[in-house]
Each structure stands twice: as structure tokens, then as C-alpha cells.
N, C-alpha and C positions, 0 to 999 in steps of 0.2 A: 517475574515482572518484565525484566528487557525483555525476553523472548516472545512475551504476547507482542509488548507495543515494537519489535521485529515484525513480526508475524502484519501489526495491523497496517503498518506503514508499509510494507509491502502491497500489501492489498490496495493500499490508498494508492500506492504510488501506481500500481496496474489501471487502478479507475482514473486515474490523470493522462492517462499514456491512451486509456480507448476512448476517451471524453475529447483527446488532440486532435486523434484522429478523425 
């Protein structure tokens, strides 16, 4: 279970970072 919501928040946190840009 940590390891997905690891997994999703990464992801999230990658479409917040190309969304800045």
C-alpha cells in the first residue's frame, strides 16, 4: 500500500513539475 501511493505521488508530483513549466 505505501509503495503504490509512493509510486502515485511520484507521478503526481512529475505532472505538477511539467504543468509549472
Amino acid at each position: 500500500m505505501m509503495e503504490k501511493m509512493t509510486m502515485n505521488f511520484q507521478q503526481a508530483w512529475e505532472i505538477v513539475l511539467t504543468n509549472m513549466t
